[in-house]
C-alpha positions as a Markdown table, in Angstrom:
| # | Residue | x | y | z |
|---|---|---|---|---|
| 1 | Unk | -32.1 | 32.8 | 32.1 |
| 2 | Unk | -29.6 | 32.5 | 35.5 |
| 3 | Unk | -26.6 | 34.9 | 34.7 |
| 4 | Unk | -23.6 | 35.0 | 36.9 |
| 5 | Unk | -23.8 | 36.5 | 40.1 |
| 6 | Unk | -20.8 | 36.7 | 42.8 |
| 7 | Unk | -19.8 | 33.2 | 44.2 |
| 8 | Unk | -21.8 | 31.3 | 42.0 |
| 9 | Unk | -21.2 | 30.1 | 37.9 |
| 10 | Unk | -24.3 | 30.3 | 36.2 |
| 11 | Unk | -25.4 | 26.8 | 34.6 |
| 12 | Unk | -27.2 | 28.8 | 31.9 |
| 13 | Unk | -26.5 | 31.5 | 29.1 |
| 14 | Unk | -28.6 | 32.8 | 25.8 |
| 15 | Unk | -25.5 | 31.9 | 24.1 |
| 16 | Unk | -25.2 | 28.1 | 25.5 |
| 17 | Unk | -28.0 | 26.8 | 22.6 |
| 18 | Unk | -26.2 | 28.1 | 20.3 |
| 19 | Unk | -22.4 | 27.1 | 21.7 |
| 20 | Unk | -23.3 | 23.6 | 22.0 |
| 21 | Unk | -25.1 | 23.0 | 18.5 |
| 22 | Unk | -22.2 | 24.3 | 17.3 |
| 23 | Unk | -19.9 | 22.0 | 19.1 |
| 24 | Unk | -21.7 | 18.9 | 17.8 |
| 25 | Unk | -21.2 | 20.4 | 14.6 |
| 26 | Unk | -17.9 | 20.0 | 14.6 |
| 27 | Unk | -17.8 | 16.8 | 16.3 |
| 28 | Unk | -19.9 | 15.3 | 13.7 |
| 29 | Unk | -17.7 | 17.0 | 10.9 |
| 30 | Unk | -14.3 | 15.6 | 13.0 |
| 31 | Unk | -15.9 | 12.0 | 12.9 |
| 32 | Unk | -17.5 | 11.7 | 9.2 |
| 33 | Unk | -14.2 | 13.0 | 7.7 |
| 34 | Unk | -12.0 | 11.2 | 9.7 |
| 35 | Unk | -13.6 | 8.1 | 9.7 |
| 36 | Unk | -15.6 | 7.7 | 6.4 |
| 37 | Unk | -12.4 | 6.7 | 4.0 |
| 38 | Unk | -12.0 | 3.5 | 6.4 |
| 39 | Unk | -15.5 | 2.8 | 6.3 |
| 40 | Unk | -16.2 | 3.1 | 2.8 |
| 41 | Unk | -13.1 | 0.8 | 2.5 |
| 42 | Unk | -14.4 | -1.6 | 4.2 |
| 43 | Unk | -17.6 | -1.7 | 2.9 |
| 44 | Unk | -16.7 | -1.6 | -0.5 |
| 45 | Unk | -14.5 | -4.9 | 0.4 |
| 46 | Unk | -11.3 | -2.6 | 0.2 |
| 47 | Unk | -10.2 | -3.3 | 4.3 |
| 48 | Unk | -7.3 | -4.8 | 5.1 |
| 49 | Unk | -8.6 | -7.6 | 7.1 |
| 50 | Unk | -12.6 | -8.8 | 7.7 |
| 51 | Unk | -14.0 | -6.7 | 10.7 |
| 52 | Unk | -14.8 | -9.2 | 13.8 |
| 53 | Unk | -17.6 | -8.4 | 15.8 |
| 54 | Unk | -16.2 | -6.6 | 18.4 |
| 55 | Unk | -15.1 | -4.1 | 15.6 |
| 56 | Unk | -18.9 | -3.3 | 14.7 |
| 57 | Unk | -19.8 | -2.9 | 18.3 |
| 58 | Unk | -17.4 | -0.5 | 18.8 |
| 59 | Unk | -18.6 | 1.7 | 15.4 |
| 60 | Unk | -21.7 | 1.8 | 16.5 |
| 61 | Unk | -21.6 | 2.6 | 19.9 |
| 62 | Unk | -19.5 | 5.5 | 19.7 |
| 63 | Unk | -21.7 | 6.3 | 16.6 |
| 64 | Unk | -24.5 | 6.3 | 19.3 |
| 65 | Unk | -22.7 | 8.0 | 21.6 |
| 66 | Unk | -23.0 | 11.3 | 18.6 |
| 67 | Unk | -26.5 | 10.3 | 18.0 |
| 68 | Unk | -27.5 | 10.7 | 21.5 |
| 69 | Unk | -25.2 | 13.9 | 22.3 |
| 70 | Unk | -27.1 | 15.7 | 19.1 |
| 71 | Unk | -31.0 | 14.2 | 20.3 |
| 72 | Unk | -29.7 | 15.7 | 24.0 |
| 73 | Unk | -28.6 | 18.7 | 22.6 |
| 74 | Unk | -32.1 | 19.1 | 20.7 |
| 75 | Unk | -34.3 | 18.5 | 23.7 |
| 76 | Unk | -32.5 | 21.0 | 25.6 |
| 77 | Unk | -33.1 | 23.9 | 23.1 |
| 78 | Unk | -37.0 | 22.4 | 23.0 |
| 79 | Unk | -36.7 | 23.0 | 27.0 |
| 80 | Unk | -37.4 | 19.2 | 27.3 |
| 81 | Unk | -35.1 | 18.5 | 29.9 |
| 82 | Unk | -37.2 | 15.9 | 31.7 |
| 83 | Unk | -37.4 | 13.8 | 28.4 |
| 84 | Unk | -33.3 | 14.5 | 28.4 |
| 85 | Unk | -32.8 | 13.2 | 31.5 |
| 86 | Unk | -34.4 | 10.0 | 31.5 |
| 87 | Unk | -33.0 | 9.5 | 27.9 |
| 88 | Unk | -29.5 | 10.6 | 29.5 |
| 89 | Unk | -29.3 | 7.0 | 31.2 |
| 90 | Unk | -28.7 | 5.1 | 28.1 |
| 91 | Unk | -25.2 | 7.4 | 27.9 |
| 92 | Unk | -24.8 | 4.7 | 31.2 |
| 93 | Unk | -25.5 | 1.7 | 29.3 |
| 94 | Unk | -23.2 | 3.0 | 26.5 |
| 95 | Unk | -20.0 | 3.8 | 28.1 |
| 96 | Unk | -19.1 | 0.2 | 29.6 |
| 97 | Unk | -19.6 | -0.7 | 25.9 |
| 98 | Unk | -18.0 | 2.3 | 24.7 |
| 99 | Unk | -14.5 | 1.5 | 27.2 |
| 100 | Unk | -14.4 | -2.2 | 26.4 |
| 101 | Unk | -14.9 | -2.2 | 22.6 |
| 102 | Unk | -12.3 | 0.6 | 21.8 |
| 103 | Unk | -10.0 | -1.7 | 23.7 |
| 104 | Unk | -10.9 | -4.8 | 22.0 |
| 105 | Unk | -11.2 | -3.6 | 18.8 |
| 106 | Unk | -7.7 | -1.7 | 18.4 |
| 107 | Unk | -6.0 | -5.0 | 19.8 |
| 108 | Unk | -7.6 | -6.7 | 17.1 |
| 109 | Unk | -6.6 | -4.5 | 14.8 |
| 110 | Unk | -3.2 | -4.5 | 16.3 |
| 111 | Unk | -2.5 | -7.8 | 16.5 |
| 112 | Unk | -3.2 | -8.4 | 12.6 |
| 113 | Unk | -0.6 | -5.8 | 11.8 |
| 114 | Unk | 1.6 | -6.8 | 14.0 |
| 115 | Unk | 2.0 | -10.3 | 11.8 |
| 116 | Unk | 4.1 | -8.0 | 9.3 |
| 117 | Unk | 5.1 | -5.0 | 10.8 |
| 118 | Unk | 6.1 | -4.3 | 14.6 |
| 119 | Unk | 6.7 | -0.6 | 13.7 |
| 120 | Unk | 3.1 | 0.7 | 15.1 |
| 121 | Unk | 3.4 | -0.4 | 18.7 |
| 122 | Unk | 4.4 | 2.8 | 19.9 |
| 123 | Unk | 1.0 | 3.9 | 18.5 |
| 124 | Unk | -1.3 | 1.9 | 20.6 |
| 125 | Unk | -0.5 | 4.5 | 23.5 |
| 126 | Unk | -2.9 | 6.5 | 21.7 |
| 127 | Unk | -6.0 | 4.6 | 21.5 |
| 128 | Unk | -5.5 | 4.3 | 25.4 |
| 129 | Unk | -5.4 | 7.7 | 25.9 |
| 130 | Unk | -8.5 | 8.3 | 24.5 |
| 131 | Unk | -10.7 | 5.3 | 26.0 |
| 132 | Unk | -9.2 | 6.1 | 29.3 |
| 133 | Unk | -9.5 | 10.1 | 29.0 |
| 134 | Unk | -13.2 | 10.0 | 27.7 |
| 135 | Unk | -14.4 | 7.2 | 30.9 |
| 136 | Unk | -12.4 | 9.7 | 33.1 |
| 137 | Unk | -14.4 | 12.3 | 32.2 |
| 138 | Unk | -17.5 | 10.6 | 31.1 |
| 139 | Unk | -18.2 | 8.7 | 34.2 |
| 140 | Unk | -18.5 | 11.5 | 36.8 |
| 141 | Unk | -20.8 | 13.3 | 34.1 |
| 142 | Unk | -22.8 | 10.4 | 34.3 |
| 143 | Unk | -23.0 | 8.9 | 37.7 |
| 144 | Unk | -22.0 | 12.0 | 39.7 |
| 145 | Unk | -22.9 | 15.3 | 37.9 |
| 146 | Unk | -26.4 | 14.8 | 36.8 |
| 147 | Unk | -28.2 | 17.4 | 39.0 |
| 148 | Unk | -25.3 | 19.8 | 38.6 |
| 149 | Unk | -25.7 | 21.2 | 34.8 |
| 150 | Unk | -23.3 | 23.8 | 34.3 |
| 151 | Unk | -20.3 | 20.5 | 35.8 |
| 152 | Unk | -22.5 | 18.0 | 33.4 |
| 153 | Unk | -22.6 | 19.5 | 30.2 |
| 154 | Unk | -18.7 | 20.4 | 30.7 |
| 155 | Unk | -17.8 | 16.7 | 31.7 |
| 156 | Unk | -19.5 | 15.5 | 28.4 |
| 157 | Unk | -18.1 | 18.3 | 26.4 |
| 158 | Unk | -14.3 | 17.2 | 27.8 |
| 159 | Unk | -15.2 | 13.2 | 27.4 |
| 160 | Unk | -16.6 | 13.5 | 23.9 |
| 161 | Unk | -13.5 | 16.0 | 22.9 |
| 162 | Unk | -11.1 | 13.1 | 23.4 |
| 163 | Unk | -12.5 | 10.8 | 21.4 |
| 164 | Unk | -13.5 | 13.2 | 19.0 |
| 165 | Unk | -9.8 | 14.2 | 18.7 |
| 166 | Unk | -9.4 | 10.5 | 16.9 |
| 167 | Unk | -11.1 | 11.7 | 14.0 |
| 168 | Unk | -9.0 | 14.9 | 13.9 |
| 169 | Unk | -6.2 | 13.0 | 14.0 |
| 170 | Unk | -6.8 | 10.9 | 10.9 |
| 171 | Unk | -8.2 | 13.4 | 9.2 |
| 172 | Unk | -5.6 | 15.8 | 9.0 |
| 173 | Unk | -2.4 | 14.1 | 10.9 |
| 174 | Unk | -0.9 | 13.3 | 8.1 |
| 175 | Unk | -0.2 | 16.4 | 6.6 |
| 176 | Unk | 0.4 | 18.1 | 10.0 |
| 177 | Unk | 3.5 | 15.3 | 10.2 |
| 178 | Unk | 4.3 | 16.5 | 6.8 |
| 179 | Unk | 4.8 | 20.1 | 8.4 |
| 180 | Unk | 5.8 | 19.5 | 11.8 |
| 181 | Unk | 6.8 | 16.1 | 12.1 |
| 182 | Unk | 6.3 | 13.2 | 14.6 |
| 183 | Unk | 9.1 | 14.5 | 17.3 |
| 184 | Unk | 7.6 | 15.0 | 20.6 |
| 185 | Unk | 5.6 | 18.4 | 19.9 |
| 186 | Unk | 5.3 | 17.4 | 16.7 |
| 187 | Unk | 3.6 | 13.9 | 17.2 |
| 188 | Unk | 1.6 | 16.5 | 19.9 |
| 189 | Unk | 0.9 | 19.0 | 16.9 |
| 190 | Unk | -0.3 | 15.9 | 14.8 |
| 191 | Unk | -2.3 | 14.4 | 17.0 |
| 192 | Unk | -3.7 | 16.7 | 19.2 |
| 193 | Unk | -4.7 | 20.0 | 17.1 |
| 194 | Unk | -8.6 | 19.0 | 17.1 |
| 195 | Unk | -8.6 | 18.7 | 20.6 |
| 196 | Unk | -6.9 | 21.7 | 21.5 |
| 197 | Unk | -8.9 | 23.8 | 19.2 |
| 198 | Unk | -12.0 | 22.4 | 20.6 |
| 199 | Unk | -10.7 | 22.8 | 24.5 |
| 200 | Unk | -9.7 | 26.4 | 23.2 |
| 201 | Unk | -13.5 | 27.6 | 22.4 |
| 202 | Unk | -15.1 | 25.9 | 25.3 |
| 203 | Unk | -12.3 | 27.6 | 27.6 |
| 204 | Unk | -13.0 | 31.5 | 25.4 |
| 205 | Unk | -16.8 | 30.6 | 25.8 |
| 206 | Unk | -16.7 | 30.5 | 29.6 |
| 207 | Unk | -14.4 | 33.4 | 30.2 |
| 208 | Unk | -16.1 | 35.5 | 27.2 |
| 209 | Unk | -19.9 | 34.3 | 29.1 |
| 210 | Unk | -19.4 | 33.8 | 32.7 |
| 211 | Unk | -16.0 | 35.8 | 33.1 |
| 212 | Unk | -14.4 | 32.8 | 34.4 |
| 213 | Unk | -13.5 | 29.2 | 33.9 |
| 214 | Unk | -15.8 | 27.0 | 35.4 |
| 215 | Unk | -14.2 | 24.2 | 38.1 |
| 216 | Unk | -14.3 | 21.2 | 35.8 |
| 217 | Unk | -12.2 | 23.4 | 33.2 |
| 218 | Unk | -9.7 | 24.5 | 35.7 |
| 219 | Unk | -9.3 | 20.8 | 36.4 |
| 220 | Unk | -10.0 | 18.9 | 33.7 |
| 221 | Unk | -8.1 | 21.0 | 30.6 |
| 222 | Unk | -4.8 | 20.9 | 32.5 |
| 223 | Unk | -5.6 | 17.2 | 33.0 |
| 224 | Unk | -6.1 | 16.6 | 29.4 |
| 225 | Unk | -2.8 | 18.8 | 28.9 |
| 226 | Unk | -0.6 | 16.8 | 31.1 |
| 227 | Unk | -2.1 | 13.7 | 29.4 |
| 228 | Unk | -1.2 | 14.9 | 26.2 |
| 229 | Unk | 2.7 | 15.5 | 27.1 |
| 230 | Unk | 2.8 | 12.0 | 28.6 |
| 231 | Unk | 1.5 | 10.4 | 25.7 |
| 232 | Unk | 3.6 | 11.8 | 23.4 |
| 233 | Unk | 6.7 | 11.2 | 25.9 |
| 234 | Unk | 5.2 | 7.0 | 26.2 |
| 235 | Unk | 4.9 | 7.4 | 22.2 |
| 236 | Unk | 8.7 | 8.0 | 21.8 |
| 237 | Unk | 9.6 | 6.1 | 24.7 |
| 238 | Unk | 12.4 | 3.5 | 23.7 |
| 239 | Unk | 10.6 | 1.1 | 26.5 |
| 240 | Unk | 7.3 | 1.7 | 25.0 |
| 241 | Unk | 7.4 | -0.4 | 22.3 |
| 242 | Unk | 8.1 | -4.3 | 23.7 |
| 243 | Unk | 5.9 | -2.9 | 26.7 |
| 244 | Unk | 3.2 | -2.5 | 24.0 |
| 245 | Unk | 3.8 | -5.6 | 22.3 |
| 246 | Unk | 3.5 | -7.7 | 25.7 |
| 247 | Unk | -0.1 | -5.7 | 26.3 |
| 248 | Unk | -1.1 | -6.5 | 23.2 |
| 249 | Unk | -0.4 | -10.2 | 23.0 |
| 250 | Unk | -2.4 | -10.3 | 26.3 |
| 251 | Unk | -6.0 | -12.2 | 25.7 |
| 252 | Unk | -9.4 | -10.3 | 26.2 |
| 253 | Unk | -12.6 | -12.0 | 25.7 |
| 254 | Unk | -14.5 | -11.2 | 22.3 |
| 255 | Unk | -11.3 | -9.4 | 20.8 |
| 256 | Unk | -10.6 | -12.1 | 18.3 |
């Protein structure tokens, strides 16, 4: 196995197996606590509204998205890395699908609420944020980073942390607004604890394996960082809200 050696990061580590099965781990448990009360709402009958199409498409190819991070993951630890690359190109087909469905889905579901309550259009800042954070970092992993590993693996680990941090959210937000409330490092705190903790190991890993941060960290955890502090300044923005309504009113194809 490469180890580091001055002036150049090494793409592999003993550890790495082990540091990624772990971080799909948690990625899984993120998602399936998060998401499951929704999902067992809705398919118990118990949703608020009938899901439209667009809504399925979007559960199940983020769901993929997981499936095909965990098989990747697998066939690197059974050194088939031929058999992950060629499988890797489906991760192309699904992030068009991916970026366009988390869109059209959450106006969807924002428009339906929105026929009784306005309060929740400072929220849709946040579904934003994700789609566009995870193509930002999933496209380069995919179209530009393929033949580097060490950049690869670290552009997917950033992309899939971002929408991973959704589940998070849901899953324990509440009770972090309960303790910390929805101000602006509160709505941060809320929000944003899954991602951070996640960003946390991967950036302990490097330095504790390689001694130093590899290039897309340096770049890409400030990014998320900044992107977080924006978000939450948009989110309590008093010109948010009628911008969001205007976006949200806007049509898209296959959104309902």
């Amino acid at each position: 196995m490469a180890t580091a050696t001055a002036g150049r990061f090494a793409p592999h580590h003993p550890r790495d197996r082990s540091f990624y099965a772990g971080f799909i781990a948690v990625c899984w448990l993120g998602v399936l606590f998060g998401f499951f009360p929704a999902s067992s709402a809705r398919i118990m009958g118990r949703a608020d509204y009938v899901a439209p199409v667009i809504l399925h498409i979007h559960a199940f190819s983020f769901m993929s998205w997981l499936a095909l991070l965990t098989i990747q993951i697998a066939l690197v630890r059974m050194r088939r890395t031929a058999v992950h690359r060629r499988l890797g190109l489906f991760g192309a087909f699904l992030l068009p699908v991916m970026a366009y469905s988390g869109i059209a889905a959450e106006l969807f579901s924002q428009r339906f609420y929105l026929q009784r309550d306005d309060g929740g259009l400072d929220f849709f800042v946040l579904p934003l944020f994700y789609v566009f954070g995870f193509v930002a970092f999933a496209t380069p992993a995919l179209l530009a980073a393929r033949k580097d590993p060490a950049a690869h693996k670290r552009l997917i680990l950033l992309a899939t942390t971002v929408i991973v941090g959704a589940g998070y959210a849901r899953w324990w937000g509440a009770a972090l607004t309960e303790v910390v409330g929805d101000g602006y490092w509160g709505m941060i705190a809320n929000t944003f604890t899954g991602t951070n903790l996640i960003l946390a190991a991967a950036v302990v890993y490097d330095l504790t394996t390689r001694g130093r941060l590899h290039r897309v960290y340096k770049i890409g955890v400030p990014a998320l960082l900044l992107g977080q502090l924006v978000c939450s300044w948009i989110y309590h923005a008093p010109w948010w809200p009628p911008v969001s309504r205007a976006l949200i009113q806007l049509p898209l194809p296959l959104s309902g």
